[in-house]
N, C-alpha and C positions, 0 to 999 in steps of 0.2 A: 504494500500500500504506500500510498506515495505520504500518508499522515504518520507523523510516526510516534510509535507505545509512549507514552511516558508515564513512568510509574506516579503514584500519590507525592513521593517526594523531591520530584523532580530531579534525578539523579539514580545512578546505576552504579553498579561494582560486577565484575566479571566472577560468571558463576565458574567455582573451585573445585566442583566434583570432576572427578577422573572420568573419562569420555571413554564409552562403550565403542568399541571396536566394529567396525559395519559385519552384520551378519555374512559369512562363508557362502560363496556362491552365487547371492542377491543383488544384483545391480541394479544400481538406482538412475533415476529419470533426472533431465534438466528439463526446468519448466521457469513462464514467468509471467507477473500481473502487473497490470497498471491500471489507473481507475478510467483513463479514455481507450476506446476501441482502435490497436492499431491501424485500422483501415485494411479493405478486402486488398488492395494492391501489392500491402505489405507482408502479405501473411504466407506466399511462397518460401519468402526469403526468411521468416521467423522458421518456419520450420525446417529450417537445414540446422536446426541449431536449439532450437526445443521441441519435447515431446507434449508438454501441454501448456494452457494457458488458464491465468483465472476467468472466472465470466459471472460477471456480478449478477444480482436478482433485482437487488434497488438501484436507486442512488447512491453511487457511491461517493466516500469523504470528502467534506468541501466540493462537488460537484453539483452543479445544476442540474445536470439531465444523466441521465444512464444510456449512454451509447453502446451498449452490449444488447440492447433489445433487439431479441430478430437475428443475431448473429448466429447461434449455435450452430444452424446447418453446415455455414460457410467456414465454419473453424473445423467442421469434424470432416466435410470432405476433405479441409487441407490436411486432414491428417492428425489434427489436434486433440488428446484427452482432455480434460476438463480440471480446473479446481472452482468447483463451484461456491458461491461468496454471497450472504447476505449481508449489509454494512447494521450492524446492533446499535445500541443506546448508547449515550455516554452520560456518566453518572447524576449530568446535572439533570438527564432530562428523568430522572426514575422517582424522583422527590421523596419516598418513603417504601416498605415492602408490598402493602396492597396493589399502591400505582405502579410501579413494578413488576410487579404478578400480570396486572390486566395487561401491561404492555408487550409482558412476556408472550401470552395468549394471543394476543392479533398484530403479533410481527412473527407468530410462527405461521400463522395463518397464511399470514401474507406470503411467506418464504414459500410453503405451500405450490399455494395457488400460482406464483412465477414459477416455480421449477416445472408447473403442469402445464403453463401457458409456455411454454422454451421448449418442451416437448422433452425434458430431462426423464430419464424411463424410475420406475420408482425403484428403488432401491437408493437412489445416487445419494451421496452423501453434499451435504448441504452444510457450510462452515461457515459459523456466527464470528463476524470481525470484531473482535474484543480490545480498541483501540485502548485502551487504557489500564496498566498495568499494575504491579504491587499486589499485595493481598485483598483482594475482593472483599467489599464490603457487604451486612446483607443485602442491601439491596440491589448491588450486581448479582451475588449468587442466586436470588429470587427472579432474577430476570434471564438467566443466563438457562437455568434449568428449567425454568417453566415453557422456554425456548427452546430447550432441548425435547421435553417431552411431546409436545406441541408438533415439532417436526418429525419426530418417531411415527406420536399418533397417524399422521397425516402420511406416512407409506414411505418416508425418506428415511438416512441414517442421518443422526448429527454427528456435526464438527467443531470444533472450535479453533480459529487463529487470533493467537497471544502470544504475550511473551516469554520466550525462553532462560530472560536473563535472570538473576537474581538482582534485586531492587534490594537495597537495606529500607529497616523500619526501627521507628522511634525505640531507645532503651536499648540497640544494640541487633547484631544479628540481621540476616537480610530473609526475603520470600521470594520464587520463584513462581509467578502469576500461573504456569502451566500445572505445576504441582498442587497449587493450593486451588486451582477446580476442579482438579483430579484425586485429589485428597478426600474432597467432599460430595460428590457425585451420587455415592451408594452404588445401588445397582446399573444406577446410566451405563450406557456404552455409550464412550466420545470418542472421535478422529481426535485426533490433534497434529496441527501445521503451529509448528514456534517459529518465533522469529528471535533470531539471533547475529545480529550483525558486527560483533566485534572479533579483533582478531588478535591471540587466535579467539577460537576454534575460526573462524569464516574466513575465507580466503579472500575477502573482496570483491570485485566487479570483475570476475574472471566465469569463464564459459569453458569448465576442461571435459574432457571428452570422455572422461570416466569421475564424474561426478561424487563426491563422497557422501557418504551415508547420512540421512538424517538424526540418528543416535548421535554422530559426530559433532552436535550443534551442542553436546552436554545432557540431553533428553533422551532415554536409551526409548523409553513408549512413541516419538515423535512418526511418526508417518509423512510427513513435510516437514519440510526446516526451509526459513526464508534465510539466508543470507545475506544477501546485498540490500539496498536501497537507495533510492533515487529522490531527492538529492542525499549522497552520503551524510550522514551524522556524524560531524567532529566529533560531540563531546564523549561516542559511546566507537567511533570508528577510528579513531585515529589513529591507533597502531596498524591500520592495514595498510596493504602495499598499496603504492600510487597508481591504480588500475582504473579509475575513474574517470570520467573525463575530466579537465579542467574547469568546467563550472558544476561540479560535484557530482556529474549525472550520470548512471551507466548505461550506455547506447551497446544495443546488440550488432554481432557482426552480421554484414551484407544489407545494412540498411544508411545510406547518409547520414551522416551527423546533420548537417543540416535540417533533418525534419525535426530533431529535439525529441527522436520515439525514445524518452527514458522507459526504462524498467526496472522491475525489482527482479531479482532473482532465487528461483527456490530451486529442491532439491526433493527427490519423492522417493518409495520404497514398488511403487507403480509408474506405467505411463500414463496415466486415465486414474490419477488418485481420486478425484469425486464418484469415478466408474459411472462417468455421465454419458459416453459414447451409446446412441444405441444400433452400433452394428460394429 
């Protein structure tokens, strides 16, 4: 996503657990998302170079329109899997648990009814953008899972994309936003796509041809790992190599700079991690 995680307290520290080694045998996918539609002209030249693409259901961040509507055919003849994207709440708009709850309920709806109107086959997994990171308070949790069940209900799987990193919190000690709604779930079954853009683990704005494992991002349960972002983030990327362009953006290869097509860049355990293809 081009908005990017910032925890409650605005600052980050590099999570210190020892990174799981990519499963034996298992190759993983390059894929990437940006909140506008690269345009049909582009999308030859995207796939020499990724296996899938996100494709949002709303509006996505800071965005006026959703330029993804209508596209799905034209991605999956070019060859494209899916990482399917609904953009969620952000804290201010949830005001207390109840209001939360109800919102939780008809933004699943909503998720729904887009993935039916895109002609997404059910099963497909549906991943709620959890822009904002740190330990979840109730009234994200209440909004987060009442959105999970909501899309269950409604014949899809859920997912959620958040953050990977570890965020400290007040009195000491830090929370990793992916852990702590996977902590509290219960019984849910979640996808989970983290974002993790510093380095290490992330290699930067780099496109290698054997992609490394999404456990690599410090999340050994991860299914996605976003790596890179567009425009890079000084205060959490700055140890990465200078692989970006000069005005912070990562442009893929075979497409001019001059059109400014930044992306983010992920990393999957599938080619079709939403398993949104239907053929």
């Amino acid at each position: 996503m081009v908005v990017a995680i910032a925890a409650f307290t605005a600052s980050f520290v590099r999570d210190a657990r020892p990174q799981s080694p990519p499963a034996a045998g298992k190759p993983a996918y390059l894929g990437f998302d940006r909140n506008a539609y690269p345009g049909d002209a582009n999308l030859k030249a995207l796939r020499q170079t990724f296996s899938f693409a996100g494709y949002w259901l709303n509006r996505p961040p800071s965005a006026r329109t959703n330029t993804w509507n209508g596209k799905r055919r034209k991605l999956e003849d070019a060859g494209f899997g899916f990482l399917v994207l609904f953009n969620g709440r952000l804290y201010a708009d949830l005001k207390n648990v109840a209001h939360a709850t109800a919102l939780g309920k008809a933004d699943a709806r909503a998720a729904v009814a887009a993935a039916r109107r895109e002609s997404f086959p059910a099963g497909a997994v549906i991943f709620l953008d959890q822009e904002q990171g740190g330990r979840m308070l109730p009234e994200q949790k209440a909004y987060i899972y009442t959105w999970v069940d909501g899309v269950t209900a409604g014949g899809f799987k859920a997912g959620v994309y958040c953050s990977g990193i570890a965020a400290p919190e007040e009195g000491g000690g830090s929370i990793v936003t992916a852990d702590d709604i996977r902590q509290n779930t219960g019984r849910r079954k979640i996808v989970y796509w983290v974002t993790n853009d510093a380095c290490p683990p992330a290699p930067g704005c780099a496109f290698p041809r054997k992609p490394p494992s999404p456990a690599d991002s410090g999340i050994p349960y991860a299914e996605v790992w976003q790596f890179a972002q567009s425009p890079k983030r000084t205060d959490v990327s700055a140890g990465c190599p200078a692989n970006h362009n000069p005005d912070g953006n990562c442009y893929p290869p075979g497409v001019e700079v001059k059109q400014k097509l930044h992306v983010d860049l992920e990393t999957a355990t599938s080619p079709d991690p939403s398993h949104g293809r239907s053929r």
